[in-house]
C-alpha positions, -999 to +999 in steps of 0.1 A: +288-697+150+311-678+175+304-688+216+288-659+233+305-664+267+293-638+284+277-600+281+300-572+298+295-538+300+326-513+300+333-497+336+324-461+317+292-479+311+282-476+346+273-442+345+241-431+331+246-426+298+216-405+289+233-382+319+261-381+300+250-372+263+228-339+257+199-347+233+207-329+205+246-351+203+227-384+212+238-418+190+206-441+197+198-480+192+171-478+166+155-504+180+149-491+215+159-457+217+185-466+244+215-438+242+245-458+227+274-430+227+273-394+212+286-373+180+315-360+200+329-399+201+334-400+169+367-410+155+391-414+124+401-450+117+426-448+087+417-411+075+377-418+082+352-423+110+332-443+085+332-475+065+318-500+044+328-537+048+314-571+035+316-596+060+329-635+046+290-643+043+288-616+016+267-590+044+278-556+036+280-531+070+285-492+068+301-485+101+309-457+119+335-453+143+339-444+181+357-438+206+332-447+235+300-460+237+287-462+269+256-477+257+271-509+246+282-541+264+306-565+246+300-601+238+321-636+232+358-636+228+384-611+210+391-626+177+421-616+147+399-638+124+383-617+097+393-582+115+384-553+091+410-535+110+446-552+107+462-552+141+430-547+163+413-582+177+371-578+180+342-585+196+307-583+193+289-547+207+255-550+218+231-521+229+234-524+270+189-522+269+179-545+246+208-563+232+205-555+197+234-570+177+248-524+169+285-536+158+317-548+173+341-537+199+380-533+182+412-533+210+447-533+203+480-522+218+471-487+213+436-488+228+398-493+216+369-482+198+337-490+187+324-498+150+289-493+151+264-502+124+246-469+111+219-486+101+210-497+138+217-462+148+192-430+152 
């Protein structure tokens, strides 16, 4: 089991998010309705904004990818171990209302994104 040190939540985080997002371009947890990040994030990640991994314990994840998602907080220490994307260190990404395990949080030297778990998503 990887040590959760500690639960941050990005600086962009700060604002509001449902201020941010109009309904209608809303990403949501699916387990509290808490706005996560919006359509407009999304991004490409090698040619695709989404993707299907299996994790070592055979758990397969369809992600999607984005740029920000101010309704996440990050959890535990970056790690290389078992990155899905080579050169990028993660974390875990929780919803920032009810802490719902929604994907990971990727950084490298040419910035960040979020791969979020569409199945945890409305």
């Amino acid at each position: 089991m990887i040590p959760f040190l500690r639960y941050r939540q990005d600086s962009e985080s700060q604002d509001a998010p449902e201020a941010l997002i109009e309904d209608e371009e809303a990403v949501r947890c699916a387990f509290c309705g808490n706005t996560v990040t919006s359509k407009k994030e999304n991004l490409s990640i090698r040619g695709t904004a989404e993707h299907v991994f299996t994790n070592p314990f055979g758990y397969v994840y369809r992600i999607g990818c984005y740029r920000r998602a101010p309704g996440c907080g990050t959890i535990g220490s970056y790690t290389s171990e078992h990155s899905w994307f080579p050169g990028y260190l993660w974390c875990y990404a929780l919803c920032a209302a009810c802490k719902a395990h929604l994907g990971w949080h990727y950084i490298s030297e040419e910035g960040g994104f979020f791969g979020l778990i569409l199945e945890n998503l409305v």
